[in-house]
Wavefront OBJ file of the C-alpha trace (Angstrom):
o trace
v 63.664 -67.064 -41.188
v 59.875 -66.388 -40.816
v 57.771 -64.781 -42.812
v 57.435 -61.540 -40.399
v 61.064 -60.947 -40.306
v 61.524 -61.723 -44.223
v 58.628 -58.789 -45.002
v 60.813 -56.669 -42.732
v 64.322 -57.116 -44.584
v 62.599 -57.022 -48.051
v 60.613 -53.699 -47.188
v 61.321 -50.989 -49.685
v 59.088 -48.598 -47.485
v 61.733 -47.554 -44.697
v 61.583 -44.105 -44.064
v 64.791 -41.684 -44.905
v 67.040 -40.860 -41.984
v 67.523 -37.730 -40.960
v 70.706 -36.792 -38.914
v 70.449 -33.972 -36.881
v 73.130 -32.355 -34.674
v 71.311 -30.296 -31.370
v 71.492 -29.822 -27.859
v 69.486 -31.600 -25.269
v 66.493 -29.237 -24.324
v 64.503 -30.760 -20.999
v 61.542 -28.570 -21.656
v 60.896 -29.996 -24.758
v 60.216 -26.818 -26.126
v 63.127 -26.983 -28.911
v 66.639 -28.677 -29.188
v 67.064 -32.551 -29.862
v 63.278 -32.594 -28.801
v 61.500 -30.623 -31.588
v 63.748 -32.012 -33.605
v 62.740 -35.770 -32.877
v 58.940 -35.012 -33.223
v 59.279 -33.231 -36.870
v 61.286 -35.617 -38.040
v 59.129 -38.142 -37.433
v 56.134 -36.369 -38.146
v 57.123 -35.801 -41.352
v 57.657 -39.169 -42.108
v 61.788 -40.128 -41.586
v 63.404 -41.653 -38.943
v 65.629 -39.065 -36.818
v 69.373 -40.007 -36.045
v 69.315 -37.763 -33.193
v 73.350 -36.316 -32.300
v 73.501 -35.064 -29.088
v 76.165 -31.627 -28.822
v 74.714 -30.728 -25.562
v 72.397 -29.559 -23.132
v 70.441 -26.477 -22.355
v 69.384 -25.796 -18.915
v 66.331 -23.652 -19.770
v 62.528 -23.740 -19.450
v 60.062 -22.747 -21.491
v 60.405 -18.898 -21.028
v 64.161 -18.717 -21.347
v 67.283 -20.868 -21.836
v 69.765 -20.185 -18.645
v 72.724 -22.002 -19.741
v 74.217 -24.467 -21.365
v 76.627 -27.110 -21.147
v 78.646 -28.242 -24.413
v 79.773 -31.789 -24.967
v 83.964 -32.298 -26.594
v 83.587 -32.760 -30.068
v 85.232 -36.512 -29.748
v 81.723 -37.444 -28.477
v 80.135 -36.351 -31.393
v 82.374 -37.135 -33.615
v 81.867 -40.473 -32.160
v 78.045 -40.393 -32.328
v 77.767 -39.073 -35.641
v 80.102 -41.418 -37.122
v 79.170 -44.652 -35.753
v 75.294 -43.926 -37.183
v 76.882 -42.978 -40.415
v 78.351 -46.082 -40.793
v 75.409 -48.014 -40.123
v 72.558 -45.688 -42.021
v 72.211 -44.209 -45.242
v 71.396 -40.522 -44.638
v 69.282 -38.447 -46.635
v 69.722 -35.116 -45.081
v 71.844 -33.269 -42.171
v 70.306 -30.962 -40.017
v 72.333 -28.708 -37.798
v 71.215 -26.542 -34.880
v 73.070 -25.034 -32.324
v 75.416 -27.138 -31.401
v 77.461 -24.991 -28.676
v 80.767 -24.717 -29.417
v 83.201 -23.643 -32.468
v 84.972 -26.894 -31.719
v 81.658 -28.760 -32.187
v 81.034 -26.707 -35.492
v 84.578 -27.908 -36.483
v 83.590 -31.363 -36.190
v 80.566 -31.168 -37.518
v 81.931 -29.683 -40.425
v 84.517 -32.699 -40.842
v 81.510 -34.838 -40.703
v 79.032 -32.831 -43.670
v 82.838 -33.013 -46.406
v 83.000 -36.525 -46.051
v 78.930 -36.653 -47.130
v 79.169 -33.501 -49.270
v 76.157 -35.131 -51.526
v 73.905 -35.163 -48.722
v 72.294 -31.771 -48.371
v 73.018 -29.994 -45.219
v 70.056 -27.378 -43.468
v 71.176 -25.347 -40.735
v 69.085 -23.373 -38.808
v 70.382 -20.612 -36.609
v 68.291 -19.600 -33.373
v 68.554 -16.517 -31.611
v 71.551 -16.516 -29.332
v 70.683 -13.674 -27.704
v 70.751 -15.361 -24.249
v 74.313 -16.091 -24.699
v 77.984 -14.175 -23.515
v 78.852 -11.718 -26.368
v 82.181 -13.405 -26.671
v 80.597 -16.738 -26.920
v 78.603 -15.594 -29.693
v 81.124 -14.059 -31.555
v 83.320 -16.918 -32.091
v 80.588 -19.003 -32.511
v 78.798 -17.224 -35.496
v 82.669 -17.025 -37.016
v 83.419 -20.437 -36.835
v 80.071 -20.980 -38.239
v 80.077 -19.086 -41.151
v 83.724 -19.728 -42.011
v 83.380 -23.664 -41.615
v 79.828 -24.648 -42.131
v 78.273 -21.798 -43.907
v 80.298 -22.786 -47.206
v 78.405 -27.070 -46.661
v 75.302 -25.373 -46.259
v 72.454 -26.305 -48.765
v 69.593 -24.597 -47.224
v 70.285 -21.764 -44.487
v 66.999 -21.328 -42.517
v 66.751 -18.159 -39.577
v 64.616 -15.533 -38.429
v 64.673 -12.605 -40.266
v 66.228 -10.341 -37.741
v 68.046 -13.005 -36.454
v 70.184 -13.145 -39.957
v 70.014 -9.758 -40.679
v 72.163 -9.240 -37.160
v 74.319 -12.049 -38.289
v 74.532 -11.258 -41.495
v 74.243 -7.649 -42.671
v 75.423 -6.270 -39.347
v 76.578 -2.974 -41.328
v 73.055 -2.676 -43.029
v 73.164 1.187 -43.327
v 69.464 1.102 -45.852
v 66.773 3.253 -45.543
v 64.677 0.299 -45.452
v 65.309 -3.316 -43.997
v 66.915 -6.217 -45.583
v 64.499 -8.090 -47.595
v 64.968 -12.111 -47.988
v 67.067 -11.598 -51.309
v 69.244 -9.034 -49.708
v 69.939 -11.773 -46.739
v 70.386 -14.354 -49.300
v 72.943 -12.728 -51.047
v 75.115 -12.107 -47.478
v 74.171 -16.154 -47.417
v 75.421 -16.346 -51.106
v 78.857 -15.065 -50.519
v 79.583 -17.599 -47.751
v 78.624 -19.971 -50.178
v 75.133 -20.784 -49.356
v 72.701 -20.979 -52.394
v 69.130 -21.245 -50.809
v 67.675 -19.175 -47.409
v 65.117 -19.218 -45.900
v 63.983 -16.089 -44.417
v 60.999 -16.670 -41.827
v 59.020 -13.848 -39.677
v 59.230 -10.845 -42.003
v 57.104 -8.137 -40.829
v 54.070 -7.297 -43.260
v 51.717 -4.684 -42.416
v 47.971 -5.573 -40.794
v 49.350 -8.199 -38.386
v 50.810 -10.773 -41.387
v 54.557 -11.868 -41.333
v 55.908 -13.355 -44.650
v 58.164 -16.808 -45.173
v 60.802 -16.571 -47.671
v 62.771 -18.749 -49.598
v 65.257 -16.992 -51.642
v 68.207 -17.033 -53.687
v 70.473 -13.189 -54.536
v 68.383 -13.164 -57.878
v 65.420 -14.406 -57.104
v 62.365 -15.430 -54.838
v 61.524 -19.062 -54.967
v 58.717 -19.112 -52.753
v 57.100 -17.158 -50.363
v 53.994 -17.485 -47.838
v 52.189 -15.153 -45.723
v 50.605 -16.061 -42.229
v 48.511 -13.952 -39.969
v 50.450 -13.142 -37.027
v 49.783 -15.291 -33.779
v 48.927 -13.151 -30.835
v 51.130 -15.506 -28.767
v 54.694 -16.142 -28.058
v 56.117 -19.080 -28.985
v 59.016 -21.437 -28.105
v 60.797 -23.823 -30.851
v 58.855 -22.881 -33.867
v 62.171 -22.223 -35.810
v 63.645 -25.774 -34.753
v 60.178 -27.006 -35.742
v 60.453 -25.949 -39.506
v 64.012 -26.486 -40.066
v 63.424 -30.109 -38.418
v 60.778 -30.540 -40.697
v 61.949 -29.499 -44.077
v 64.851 -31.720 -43.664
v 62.521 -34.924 -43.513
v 61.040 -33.312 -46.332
v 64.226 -33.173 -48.363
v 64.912 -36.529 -47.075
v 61.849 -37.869 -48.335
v 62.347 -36.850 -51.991
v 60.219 -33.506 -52.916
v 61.968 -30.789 -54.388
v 63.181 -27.875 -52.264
v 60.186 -26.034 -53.095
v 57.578 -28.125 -52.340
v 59.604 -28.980 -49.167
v 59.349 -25.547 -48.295
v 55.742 -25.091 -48.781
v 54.702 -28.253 -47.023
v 56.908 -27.693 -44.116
v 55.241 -23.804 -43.412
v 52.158 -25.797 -43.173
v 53.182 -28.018 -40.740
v 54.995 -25.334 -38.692
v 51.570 -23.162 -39.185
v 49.741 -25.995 -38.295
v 51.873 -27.255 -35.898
v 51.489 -23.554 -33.783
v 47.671 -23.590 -34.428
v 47.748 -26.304 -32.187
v 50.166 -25.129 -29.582
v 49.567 -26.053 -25.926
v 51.129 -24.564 -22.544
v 52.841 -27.206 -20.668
v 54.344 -24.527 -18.009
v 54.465 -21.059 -16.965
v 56.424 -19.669 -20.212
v 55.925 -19.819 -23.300
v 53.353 -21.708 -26.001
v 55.283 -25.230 -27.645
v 54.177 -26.078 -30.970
v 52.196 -29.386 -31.124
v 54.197 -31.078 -33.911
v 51.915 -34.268 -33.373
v 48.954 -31.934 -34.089
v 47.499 -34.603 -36.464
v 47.518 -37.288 -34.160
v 45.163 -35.618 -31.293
v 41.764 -36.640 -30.891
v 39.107 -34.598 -32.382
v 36.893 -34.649 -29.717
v 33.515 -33.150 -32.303
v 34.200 -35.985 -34.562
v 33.851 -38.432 -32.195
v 30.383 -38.009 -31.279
v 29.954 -40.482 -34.508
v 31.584 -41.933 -37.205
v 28.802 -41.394 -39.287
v 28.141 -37.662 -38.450
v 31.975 -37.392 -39.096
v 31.599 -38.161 -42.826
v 28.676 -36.281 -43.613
v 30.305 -32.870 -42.006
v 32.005 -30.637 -44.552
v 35.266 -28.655 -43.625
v 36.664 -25.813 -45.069
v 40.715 -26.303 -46.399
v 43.013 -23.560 -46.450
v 41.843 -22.221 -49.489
v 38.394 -21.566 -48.180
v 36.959 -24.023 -50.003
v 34.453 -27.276 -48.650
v 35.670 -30.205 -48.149
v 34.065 -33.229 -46.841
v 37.599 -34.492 -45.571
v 39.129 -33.604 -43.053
v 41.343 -30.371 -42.796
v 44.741 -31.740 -42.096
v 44.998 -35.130 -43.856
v 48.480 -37.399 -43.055
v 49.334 -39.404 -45.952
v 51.488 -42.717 -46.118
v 54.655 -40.594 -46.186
v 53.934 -38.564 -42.976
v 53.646 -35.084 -45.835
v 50.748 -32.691 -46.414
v 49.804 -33.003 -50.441
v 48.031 -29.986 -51.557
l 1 2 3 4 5 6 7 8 9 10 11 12 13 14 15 16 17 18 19 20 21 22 23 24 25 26 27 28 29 30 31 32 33 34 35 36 37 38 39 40 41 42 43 44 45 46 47 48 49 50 51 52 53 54 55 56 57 58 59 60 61 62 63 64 65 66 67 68 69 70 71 72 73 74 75 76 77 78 79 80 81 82 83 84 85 86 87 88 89 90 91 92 93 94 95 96 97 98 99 100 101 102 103 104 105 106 107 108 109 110 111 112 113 114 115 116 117 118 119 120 121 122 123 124 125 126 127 128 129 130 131 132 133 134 135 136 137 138 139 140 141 142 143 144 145 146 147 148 149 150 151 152 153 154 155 156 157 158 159 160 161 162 163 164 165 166 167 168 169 170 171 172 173 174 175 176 177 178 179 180 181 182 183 184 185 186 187 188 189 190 191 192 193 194 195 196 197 198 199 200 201 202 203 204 205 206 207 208 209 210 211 212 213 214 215 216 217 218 219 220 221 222 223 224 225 226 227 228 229 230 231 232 233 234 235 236 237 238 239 240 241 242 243 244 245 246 247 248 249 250 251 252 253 254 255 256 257 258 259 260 261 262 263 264 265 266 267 268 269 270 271 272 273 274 275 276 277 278 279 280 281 282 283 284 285 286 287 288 289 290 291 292 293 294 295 296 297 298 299 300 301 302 303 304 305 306 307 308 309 310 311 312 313 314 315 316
């Protein structure tokens, strides 16, 4: 045994593993793919479970084609075997069957918590949806730790009877969430007046944390996948689910800062943001550290504005 492979087996650095359940998406917009690069971003290794493919670009998602739940079954199980996992992330995984499964999978690991993030489906057969949002929340709603969605999005899903004079706020989704037997959701794209949306993690009695952002005057593809994706590597990684939440809106803010258009849809979050070049700091190292920058709070700094620390994490 040499000395490079004993530092390898003695390492007590590895980075968590993440399992996350998605469908294929060749645009690379969201699915499996936005999945991959916050996970990793964020510092943990994904354990990437594929329960499908979209056939979609990165305007709109045409179809999609489900895998049988023996094959992830099969997937999922043969990782779990091998890896300790320190979070499960679900997306949409395309079939009640799959769900099932899936479901199976999080009881046997019931001490590993379990996000699930629910996209708009709104491309999808009404029947489809139907008994795919019921075998949701019967079966995985009641395993999930952290329930992340767009506002309107779970407000549809949730409070489809909503008969207020004003909308559902986060706590009034959260409770819905609650009586399915999920304690924690996360409520993202609120509508604030002058242009702001607000972030919202809740629980039925109280808000935990919420953020504001000024609203992009773009549309964007995969920015839900992007959070969830990332707050599970951030759960994975040890921080509490408060400071999970608050570091991954700052990646997912970040991250659509920094957005890019690869085709003729829609804008795709850059979730390896940090890792570009920054083309005015390269005109000298030495220029580099005598500019100041300004953080988020408005305040000079002479580093710069989006630092990545050993664990892949933003520290504020």
């Amino acid at each position: 045994m040499d000395s490079r492979q004993l530092q390898i087996e003695d390492s007590d650095a590895s980075p968590a593993c993440v399992m996350t359940f998605n469908a294929s998406d060749p645009s690379g917009a969201g699915g499996l793919t936005a999945d991959i690069a916050a996970i990793a971003s964020a510092g943990a290794h994904p354990l990437a479970v594929v329960t499908g493919a979209y056939v979609r670009d990165t305007a709109e998602i045409f179809d999609h084609f489900s895998f049988d739940e023996e094959a992830v079954t099969d997937q999922a199980r043969s990782a779990l075997e091998d890896m300790p996992v320190s979070a499960i992330k679900v997306g949409f995984v395309g079939s009640p069957e799959n769900i099932s499964t899936i479901a199976e999978i999080a009881s046997d690991y019931s001490d590993i918590p379990l996000i699930a993030y629910m996209p708009s489906l709104s491309w999808w057969e009404e029947s489809e949806i139907d008994s795919y949002l019921d075998a949701f929340r019967e079966l995985l709603l009641p395993q999930t730790t952290v329930l992340v969605g767009n506002h309107s999005s779970l407000w549809r899903w949730l409070l489809p009877d909503w008969s207020g004079e004003r909308n559902p706020s986060a706590r009034d989704i959260a409770k819905a969430a609650a009586d399915l037997g999920v304690p924690y959701t996360l409520v993202t794209g609120i509508p604030l007046p002058e242009q702001f949306i607000d972030n919202v993690l809740a629980t039925p009695l109280a808000v935990l944390y919420s953020e504001k952002f000024e609203r992009f005057e773009a549309v964007f593809a995969g920015a839900g996948e992007t959070l969830s994706a990332a707050l599970s590597a951030l759960l994975a990684n040890g921080h509490d689910l408060q400071a999970a939440t608050a570091e991954a809106l700052t990646y997912l803010d970040h991250s659509l800062d920094a957005g890019f258009h690869p085709g003729m849809g829609n804008i795709v979050p850059d979730r390896l943001f940090w890792a570009q070049t920054d083309v005015d700091a390269e005109e000298s190292e030495d220029e580099a550290d005598e500019t100041d920058a300004t953080d988020d709070d408005g305040d000079l700094t002479s580093n710069p504005p989006f630092e990545l620390p050993p664990d892949g994490t933003i520290k504020h």
